[in-house]
KOLGU-4560 file (N, C-alpha, C; in nm, 3 decimals, padded with zeros to 5 digits):
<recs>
<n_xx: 01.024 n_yy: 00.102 n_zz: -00.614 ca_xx: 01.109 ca_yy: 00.065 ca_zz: -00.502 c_xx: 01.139 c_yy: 00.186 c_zz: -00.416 mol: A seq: 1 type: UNK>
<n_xx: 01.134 n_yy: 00.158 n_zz: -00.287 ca_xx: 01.176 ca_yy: 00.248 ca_zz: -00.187 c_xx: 01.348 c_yy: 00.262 c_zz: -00.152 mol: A seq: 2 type: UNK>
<n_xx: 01.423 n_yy: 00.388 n_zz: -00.118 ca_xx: 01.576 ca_yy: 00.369 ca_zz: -00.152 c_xx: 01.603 c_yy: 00.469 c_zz: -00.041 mol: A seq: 3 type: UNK>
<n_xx: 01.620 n_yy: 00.431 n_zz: 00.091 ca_xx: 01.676 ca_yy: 00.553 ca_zz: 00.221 c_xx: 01.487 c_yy: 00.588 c_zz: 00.282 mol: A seq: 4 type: UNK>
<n_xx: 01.385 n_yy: 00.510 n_zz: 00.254 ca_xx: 01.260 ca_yy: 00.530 ca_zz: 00.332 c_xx: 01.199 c_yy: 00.402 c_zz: 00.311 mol: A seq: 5 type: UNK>
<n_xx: 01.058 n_yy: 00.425 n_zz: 00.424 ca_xx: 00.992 ca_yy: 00.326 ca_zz: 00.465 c_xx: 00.873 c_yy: 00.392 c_zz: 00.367 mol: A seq: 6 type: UNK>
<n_xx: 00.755 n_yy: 00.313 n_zz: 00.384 ca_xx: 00.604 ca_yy: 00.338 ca_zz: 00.386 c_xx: 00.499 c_yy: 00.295 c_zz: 00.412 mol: A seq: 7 type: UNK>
<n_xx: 00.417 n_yy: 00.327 n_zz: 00.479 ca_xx: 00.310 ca_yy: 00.233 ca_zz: 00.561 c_xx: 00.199 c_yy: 00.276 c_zz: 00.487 mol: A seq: 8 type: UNK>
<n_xx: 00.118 n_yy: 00.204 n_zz: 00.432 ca_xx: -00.032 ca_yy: 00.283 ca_zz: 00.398 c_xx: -00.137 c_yy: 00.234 c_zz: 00.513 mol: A seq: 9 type: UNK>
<n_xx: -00.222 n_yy: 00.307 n_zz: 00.506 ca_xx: -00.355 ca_yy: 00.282 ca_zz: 00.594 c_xx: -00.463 c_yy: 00.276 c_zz: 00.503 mol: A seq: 10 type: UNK>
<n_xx: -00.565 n_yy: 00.170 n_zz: 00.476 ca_xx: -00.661 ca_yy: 00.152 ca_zz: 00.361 c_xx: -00.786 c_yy: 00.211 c_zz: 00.460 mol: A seq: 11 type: UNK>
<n_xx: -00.841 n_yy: 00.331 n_zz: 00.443 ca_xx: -00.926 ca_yy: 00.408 ca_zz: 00.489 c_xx: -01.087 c_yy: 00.360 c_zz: 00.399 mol: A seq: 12 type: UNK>
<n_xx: -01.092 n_yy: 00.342 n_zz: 00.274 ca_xx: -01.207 ca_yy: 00.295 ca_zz: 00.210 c_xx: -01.204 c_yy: 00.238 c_zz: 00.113 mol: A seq: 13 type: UNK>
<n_xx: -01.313 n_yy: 00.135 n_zz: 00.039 ca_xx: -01.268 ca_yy: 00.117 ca_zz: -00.080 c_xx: -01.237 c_yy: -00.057 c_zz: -00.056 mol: A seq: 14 type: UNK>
<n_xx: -01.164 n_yy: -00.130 n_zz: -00.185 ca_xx: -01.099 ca_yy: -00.267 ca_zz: -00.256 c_xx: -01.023 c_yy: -00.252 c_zz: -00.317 mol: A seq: 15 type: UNK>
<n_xx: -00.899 n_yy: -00.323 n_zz: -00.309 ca_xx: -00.788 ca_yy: -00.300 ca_zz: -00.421 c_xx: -00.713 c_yy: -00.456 c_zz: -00.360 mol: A seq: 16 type: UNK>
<n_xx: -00.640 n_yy: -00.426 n_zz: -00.465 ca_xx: -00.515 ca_yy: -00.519 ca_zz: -00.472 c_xx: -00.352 c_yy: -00.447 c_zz: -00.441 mol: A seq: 17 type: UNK>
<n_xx: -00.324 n_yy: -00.475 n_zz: -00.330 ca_xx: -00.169 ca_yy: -00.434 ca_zz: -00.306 c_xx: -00.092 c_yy: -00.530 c_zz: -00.350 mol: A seq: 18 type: UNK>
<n_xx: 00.035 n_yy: -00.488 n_zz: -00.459 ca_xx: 00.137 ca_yy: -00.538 ca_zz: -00.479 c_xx: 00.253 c_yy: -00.503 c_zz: -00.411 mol: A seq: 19 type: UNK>
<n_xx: 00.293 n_yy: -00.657 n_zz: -00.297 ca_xx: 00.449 ca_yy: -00.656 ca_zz: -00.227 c_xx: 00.536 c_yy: -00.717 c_zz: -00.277 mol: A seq: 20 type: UNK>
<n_xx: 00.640 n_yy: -00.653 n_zz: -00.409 ca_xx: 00.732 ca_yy: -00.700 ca_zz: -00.455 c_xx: 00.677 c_yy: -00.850 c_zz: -00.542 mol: A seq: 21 type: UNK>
<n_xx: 00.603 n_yy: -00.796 n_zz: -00.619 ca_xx: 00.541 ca_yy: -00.892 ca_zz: -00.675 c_xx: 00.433 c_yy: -01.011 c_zz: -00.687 mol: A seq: 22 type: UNK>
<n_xx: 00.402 n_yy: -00.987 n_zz: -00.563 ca_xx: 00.272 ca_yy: -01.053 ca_zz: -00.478 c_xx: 00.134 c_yy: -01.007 c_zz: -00.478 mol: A seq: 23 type: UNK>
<n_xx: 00.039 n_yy: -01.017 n_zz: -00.480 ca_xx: -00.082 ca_yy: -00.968 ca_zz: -00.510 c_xx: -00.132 c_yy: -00.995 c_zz: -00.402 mol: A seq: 24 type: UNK>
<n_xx: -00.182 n_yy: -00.907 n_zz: -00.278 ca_xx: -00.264 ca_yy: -00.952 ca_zz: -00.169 c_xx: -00.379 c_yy: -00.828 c_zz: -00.182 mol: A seq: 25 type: UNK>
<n_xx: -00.526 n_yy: -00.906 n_zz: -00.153 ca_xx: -00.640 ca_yy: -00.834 ca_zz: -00.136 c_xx: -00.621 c_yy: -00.701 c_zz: -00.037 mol: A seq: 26 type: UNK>
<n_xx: -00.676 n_yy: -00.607 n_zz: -00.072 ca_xx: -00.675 ca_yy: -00.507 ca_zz: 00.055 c_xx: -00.830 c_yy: -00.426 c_zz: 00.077 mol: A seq: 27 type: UNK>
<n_xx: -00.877 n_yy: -00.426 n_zz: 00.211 ca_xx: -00.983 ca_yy: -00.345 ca_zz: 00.201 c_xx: -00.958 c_yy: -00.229 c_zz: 00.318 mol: A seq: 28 type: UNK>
<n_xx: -01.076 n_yy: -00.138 n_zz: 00.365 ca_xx: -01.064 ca_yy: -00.063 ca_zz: 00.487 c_xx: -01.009 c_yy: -00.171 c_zz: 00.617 mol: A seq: 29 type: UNK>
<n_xx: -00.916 n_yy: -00.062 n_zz: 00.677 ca_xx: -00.867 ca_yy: -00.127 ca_zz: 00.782 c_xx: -00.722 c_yy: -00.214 c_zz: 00.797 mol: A seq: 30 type: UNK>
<n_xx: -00.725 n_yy: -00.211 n_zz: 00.662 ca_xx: -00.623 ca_yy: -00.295 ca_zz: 00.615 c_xx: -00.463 c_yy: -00.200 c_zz: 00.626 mol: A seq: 31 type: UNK>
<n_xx: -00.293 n_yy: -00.251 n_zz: 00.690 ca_xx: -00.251 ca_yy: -00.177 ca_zz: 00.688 c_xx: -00.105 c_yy: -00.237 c_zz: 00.642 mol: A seq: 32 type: UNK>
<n_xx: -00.052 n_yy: -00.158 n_zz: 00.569 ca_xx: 00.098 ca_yy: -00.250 ca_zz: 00.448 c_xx: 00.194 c_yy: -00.164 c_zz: 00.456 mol: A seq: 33 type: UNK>
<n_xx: 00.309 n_yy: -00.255 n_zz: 00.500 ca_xx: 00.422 ca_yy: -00.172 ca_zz: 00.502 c_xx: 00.520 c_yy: -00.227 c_zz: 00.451 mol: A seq: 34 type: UNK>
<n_xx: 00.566 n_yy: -00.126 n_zz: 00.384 ca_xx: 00.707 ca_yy: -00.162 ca_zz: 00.273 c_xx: 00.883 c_yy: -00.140 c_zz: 00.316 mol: A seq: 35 type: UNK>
<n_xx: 00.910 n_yy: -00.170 n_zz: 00.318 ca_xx: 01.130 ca_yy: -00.134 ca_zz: 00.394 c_xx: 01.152 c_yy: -00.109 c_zz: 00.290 mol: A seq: 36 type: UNK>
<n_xx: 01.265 n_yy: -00.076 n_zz: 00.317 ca_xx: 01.389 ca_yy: 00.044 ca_zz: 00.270 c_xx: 01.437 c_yy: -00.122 c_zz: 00.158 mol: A seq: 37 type: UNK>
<n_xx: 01.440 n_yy: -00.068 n_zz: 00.012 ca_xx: 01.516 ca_yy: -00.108 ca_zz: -00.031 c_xx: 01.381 c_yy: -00.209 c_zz: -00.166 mol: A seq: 38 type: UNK>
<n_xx: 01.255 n_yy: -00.266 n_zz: -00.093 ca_xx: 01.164 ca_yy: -00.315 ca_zz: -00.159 c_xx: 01.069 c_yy: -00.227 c_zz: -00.261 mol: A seq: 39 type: UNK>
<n_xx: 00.981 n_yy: -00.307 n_zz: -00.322 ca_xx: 00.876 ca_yy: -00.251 ca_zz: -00.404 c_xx: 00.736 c_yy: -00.268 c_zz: -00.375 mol: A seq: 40 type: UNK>
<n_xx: 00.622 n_yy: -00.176 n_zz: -00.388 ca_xx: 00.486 ca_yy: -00.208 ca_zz: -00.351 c_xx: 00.398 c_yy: -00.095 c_zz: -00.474 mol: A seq: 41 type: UNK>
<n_xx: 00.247 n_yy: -00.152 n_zz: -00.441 ca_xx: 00.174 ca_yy: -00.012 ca_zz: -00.543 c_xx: 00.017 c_yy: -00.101 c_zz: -00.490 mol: A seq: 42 type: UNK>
<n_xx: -00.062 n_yy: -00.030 n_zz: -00.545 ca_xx: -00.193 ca_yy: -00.065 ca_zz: -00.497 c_xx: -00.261 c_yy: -00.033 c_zz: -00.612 mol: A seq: 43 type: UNK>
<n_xx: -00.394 n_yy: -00.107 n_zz: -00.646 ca_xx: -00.480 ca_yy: -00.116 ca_zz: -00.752 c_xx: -00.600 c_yy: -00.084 c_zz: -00.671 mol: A seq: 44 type: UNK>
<n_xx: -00.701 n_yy: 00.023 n_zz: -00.731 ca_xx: -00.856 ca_yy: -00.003 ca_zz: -00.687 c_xx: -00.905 c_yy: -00.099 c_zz: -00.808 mol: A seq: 45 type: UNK>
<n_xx: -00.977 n_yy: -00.214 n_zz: -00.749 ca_xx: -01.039 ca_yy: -00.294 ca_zz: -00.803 c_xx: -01.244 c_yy: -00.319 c_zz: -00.796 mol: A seq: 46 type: UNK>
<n_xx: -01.235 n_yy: -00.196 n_zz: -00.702 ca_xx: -01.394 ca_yy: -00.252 ca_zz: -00.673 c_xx: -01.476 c_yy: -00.094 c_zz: -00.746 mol: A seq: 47 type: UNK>
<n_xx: -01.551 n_yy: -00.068 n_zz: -00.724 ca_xx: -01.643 ca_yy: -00.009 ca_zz: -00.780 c_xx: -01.666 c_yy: 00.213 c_zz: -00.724 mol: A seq: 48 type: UNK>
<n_xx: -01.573 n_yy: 00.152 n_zz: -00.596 ca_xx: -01.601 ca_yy: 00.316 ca_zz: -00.493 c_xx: -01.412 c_yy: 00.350 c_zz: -00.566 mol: A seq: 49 type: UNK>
<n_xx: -01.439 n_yy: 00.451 n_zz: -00.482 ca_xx: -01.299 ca_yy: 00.517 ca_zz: -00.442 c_xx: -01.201 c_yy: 00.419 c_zz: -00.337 mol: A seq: 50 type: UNK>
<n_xx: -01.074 n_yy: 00.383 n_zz: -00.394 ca_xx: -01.003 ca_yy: 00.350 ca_zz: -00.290 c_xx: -00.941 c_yy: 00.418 c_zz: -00.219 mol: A seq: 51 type: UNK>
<n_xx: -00.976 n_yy: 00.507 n_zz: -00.071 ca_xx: -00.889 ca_yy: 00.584 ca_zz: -00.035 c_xx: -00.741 c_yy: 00.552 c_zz: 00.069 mol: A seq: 52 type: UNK>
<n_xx: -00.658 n_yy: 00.595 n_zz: 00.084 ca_xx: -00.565 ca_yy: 00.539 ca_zz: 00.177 c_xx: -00.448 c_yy: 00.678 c_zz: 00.236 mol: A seq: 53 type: UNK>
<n_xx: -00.458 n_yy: 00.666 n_zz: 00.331 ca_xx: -00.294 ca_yy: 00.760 ca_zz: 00.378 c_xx: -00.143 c_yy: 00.663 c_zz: 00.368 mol: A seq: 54 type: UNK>
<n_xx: -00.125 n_yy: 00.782 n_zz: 00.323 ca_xx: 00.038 ca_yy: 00.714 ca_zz: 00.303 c_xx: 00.161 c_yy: 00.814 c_zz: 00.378 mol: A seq: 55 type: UNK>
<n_xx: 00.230 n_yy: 00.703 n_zz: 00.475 ca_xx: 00.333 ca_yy: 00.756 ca_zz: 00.560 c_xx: 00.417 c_yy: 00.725 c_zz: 00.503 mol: A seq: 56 type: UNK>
<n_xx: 00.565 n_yy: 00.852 n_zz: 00.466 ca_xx: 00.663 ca_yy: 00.776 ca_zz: 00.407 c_xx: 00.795 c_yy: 00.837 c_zz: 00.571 mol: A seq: 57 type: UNK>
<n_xx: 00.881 n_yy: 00.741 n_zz: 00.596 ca_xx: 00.945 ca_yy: 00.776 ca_zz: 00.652 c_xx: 01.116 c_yy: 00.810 c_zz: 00.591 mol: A seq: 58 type: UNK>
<n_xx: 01.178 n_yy: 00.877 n_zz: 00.646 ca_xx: 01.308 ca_yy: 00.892 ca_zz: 00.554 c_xx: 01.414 c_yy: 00.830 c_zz: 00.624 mol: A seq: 59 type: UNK>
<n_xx: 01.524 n_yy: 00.771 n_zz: 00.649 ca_xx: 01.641 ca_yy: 00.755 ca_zz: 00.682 c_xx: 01.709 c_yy: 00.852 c_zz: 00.744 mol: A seq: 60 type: UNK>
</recs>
């Protein structure tokens, strides 16, 4: 969980599975997820490469 920040990822390469607070949505390149102040998220590589991604965290 995030507590006084945000976070946006950017899915740069790769397959995974992002979890939003308990939800399972597919993610590939291009793909972009953002979490608020106060929720939970995480990401799985599921496919075979590297999943790469940037991650912005913002602060309060």
């Amino acid at each position: 969980e995030h507590h006084g920040e945000t976070e946006t990822y950017y899915i740069l390469s790769g397959t995974g599975m992002y979890e939003d607070n308990g939800k399972a949505i597919p993610a590939e390149a291009g793909d972009v997820f953002f979490c608020k102040d106060g929720d939970g998220h995480g990401i799985k590589n599921t496919g075979t490469e590297d999943l790469t991604f940037v991650a912005l965290i913002l602060k309060k």
